[in-house]
C-alpha positions in Angstrom: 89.0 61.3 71.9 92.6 60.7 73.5 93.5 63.5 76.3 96.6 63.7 78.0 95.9 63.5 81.9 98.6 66.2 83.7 98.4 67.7 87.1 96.5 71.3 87.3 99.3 72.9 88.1 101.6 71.5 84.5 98.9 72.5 82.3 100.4 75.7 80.3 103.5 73.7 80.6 102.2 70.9 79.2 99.8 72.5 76.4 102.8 74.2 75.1 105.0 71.1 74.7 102.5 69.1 73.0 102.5 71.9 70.7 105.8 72.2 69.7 106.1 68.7 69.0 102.9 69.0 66.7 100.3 66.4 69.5 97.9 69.3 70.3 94.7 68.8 68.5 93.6 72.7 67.7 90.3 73.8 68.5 89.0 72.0 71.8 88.8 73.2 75.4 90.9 71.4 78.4 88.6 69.2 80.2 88.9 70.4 84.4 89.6 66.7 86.6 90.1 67.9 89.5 94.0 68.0 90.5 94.6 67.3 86.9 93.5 68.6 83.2 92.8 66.7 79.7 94.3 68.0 76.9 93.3 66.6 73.8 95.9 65.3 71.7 95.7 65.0 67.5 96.3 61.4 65.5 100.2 62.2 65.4 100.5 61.9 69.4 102.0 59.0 70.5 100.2 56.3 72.8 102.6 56.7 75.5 103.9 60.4 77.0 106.5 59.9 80.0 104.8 58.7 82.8 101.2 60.9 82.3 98.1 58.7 82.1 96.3 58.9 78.4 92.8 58.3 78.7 89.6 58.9 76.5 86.9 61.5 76.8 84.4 63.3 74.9 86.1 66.7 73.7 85.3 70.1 74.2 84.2 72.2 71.3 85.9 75.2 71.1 83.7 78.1 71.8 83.2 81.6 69.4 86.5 83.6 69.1 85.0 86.8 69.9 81.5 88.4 71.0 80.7 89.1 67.9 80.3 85.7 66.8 77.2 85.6 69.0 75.5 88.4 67.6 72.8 87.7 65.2 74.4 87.2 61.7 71.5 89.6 59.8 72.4 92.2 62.9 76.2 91.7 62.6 76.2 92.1 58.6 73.6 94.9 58.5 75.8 96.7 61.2 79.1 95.4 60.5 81.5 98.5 60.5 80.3 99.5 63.8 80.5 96.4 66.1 83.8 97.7 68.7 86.5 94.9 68.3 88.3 95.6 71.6 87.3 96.6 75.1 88.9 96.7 78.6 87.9 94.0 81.4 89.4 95.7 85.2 88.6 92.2 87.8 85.3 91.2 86.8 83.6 94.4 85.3 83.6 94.7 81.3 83.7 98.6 79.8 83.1 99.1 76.1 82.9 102.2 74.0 80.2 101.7 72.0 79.0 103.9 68.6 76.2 105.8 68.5 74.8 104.5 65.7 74.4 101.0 67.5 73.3 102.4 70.6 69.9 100.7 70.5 71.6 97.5 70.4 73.5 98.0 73.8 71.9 94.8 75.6 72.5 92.6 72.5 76.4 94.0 73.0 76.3 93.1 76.6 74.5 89.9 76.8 77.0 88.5 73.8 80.2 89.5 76.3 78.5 88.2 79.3 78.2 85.0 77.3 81.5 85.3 75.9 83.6 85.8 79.2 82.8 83.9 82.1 85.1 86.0 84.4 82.8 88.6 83.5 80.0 90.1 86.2 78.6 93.2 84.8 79.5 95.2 80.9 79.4 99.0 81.2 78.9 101.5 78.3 82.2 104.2 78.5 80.6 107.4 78.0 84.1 109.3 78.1 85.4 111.0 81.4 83.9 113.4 83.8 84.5 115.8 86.5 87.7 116.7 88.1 89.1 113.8 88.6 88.6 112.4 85.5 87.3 109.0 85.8 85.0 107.3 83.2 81.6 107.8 83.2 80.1 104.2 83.2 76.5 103.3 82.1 75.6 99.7 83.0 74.6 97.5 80.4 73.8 94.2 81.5 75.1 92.7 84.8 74.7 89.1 86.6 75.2 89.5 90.6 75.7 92.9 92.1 75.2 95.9 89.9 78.3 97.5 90.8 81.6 98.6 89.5 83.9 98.0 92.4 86.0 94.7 92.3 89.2 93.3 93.1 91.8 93.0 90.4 95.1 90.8 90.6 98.5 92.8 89.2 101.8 90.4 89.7 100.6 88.5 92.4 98.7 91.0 94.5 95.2 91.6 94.9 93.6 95.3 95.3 90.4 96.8 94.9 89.7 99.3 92.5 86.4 101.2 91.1 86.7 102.3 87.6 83.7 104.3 88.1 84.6 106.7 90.5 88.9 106.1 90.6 91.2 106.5 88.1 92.9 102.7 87.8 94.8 101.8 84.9 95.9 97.8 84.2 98.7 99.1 81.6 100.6 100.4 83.8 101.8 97.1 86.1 104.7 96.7 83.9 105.6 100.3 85.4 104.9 99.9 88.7 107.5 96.6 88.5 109.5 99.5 87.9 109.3 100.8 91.0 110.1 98.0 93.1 113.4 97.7 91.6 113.9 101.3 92.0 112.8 100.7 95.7 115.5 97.7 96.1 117.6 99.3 94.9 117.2 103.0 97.1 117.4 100.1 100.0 120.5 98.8 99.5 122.3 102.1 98.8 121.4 103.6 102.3 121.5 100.2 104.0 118.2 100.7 105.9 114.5 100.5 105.0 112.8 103.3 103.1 110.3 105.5 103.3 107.4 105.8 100.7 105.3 108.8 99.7 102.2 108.5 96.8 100.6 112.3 97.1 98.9 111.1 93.8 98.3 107.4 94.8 94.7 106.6 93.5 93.7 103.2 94.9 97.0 102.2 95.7 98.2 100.2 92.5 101.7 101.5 92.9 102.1 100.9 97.0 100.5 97.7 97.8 103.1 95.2 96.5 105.8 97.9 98.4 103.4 97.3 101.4 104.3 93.8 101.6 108.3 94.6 101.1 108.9 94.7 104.9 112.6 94.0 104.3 112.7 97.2 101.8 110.0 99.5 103.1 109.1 101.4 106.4 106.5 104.2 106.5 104.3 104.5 103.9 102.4 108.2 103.0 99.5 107.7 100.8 96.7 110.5 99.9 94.6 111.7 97.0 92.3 114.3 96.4 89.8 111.8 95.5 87.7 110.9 98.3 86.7 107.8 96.3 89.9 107.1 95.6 91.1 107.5 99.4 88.1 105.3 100.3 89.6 102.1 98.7 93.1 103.3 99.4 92.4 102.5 103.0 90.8 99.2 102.2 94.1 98.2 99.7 96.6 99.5 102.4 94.7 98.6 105.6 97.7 99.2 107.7 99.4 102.4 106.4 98.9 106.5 106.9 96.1 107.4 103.9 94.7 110.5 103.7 92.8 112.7 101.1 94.8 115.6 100.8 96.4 118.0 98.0 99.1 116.6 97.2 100.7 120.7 96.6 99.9 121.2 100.3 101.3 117.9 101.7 104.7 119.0 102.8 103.9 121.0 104.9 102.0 118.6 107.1 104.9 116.0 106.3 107.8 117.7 105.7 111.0 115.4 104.7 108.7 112.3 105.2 110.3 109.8 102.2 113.4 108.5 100.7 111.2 107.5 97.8 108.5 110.0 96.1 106.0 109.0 93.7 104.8 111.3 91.2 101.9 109.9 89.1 99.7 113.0 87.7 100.6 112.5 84.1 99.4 115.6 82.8 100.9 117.8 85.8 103.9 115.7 87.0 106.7 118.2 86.3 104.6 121.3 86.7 104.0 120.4 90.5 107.6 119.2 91.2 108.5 122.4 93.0 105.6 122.0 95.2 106.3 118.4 96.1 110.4 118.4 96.8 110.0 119.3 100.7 108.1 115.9 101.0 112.1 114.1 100.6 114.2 114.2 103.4 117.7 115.6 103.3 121.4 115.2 103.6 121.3 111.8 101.7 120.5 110.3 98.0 116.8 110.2 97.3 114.7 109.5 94.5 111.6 110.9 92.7 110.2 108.5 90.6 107.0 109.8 88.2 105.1 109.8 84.7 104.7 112.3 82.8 102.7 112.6 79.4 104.7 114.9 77.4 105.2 115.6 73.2 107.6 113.0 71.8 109.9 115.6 70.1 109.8 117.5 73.8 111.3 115.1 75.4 115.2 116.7 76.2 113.2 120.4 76.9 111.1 118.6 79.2 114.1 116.6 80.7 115.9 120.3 81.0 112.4 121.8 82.9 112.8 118.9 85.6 116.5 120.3 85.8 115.4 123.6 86.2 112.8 122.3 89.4 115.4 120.9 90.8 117.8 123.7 90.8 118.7 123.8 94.8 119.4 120.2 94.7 122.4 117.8 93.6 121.0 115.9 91.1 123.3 112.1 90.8 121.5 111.4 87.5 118.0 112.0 85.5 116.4 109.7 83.0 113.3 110.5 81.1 112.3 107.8 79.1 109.7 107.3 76.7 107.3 104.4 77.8 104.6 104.0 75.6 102.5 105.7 73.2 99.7 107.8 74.9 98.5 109.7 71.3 99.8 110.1 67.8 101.6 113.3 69.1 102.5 112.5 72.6 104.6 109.7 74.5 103.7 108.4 78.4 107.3 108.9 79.9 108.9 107.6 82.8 110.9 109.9 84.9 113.5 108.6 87.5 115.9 111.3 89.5 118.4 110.3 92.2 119.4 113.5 93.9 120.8 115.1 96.8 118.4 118.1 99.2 120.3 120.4 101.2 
């Protein structure tokens, strides 16, 4: 079959153009040469593409869709309204939610998504949440290599560890935390200097390592949780920065006026602890506390208003609270920004 031979790098580029123009024969894989890729190419491409080589190999049939597809088919269709059709996969560790009444068919679940996904290293059951901190309670499945949860995930460029099993670590929440590097940029410029950075709620760091590597933008950086899990890979993500695992109610008064920038990532208890947290921003110049809160979609001005009301000894520039994304029929994830003034 005719392949079209482009460097690695042009691949996307080039699977996308012979698409548009109607040359991409659907269904087979992209054969891996080295520097370059194949991409298979339908009766309608022509025999000459710009300057890129056209050459013949054998193509590669396109695997199953999804998982399921590699159950089997008496154990799919005798089951069929139970089989979960989505699950989350954090670096190389797959966690699925999966019903009781096909419990006794867990390994069959695991072995298909191990065979599916070849990123894949070990597929954990998600039992819910436990304990204070809230993080999932993971039951291992099936796992090639370690049997372990931790691994390294890529957000935007940067690599960090994270542990879903004993850390809180959320992947939808990168668009976000783009967020706040604009926001930090932008703090930057307006006091002409480099900032300081404080994360009492920080996790494993998802939010601070790309500011870590901002050395035009950023100075200090304050990091703790009250996970010691957490704090444990924080250290490891931000190698050369102040982490600690502390509560974050009590930090100012170990780091009083420590940040131009405050992070405020407790979703649940973001605005409630606000009082506590404003001695951690220094004073006599524009500052900024940037959070998330998880708040009722029809509360969202009274909420705005009970940030206000936190805030009272302060100049506040300007407020935004902005609904992000759905977090439950009832209630929004929203993103709080506030530029203000401490006296």
């Amino acid at each position: 079959m005719r392949h079209l031979r482009v460097p690695s790098q042009k691949t996307s580029l080039w699977r996308d153009k012979l698409a548009s123009k109607g040359w991409l024969a659907q269904g087979y894989g992209i054969h891996n040469l080295a520097t370059h890729r194949g991409i298979a190419l339908n009766d309608l491409a022509p025999t000459r593409i710009e300057e890129f080589e056209i050459i013949e190999l054998e193509p590669i049939m396109a695997g199953p869709k999804h998982w399921t597809e590699r159950l089997d088919p008496y154990l799919f269709e005798k089951y069929i309204n139970y089989w979960p059709m989505s699950h989350d996969q954090v670096g190389d560790v797959v966690i699925i939610k999966i019903p009781e009444e096909i419990r006794n068919f867990s390994n069959e679940v695991g072995q298909a998504i191990l065979n599916q996904h070849a990123s894949a290293r070990i597929v954990c059951a998600d039992n819910g949440v436990k304990g204070e901190f809230r993080v999932r309670d993971l039951e291992t499945i099936i796992s090639r290599g370690e049997d372990s949860t931790k691994t390294k995930v890529k957000e935007h460029g940067n690599e960090f560890w994270v542990d879903p099993g004993v850390a809180y670590y959320s992947p939808r929440l990168a668009n976000e935390r783009l967020g706040t590097i604009d926001c930090a940029r932008k703090l930057s410029s307006t006091l002409g200097r480099k900032i300081s950075v404080c994360d009492p709620y920080a996790g494993v760091g998802p939010a601070l390592v790309p500011l870590s590597k901002m050395q035009d933008v950023i100075g200090e950086i304050y990091a703790s949780d009250l996970n010691r899990e957490a704090v444990n890979l924080l250290a490891q993500n931000l190698p050369n920065q102040t982490t600690q695992c502390k509560d974050a109610r009590k930090l100012s008064s170990e780091l009083p006026e420590c940040c131009d920038l405050l992070l405020v990532n407790l979703p649940h208890n973001s605005i409630e602890h606000l009082p506590d947290l404003l001695g951690l921003l220094k004073t006599g110049h524009e500052v900024v506390i940037r959070g998330w809160a998880i708040i009722p979609t029809d509360l969202i001005e009274i909420s705005r208003d009970r940030i206000l009301e936190s805030l009272s000894g302060c100049e506040v520039i300007s407020i935004s609270l902005e609904a992000s994304k759905s977090y439950s029929p009832q209630d929004t994830y929203a993103c709080m920004e506030v530029h203000l003034i401490r006296s």
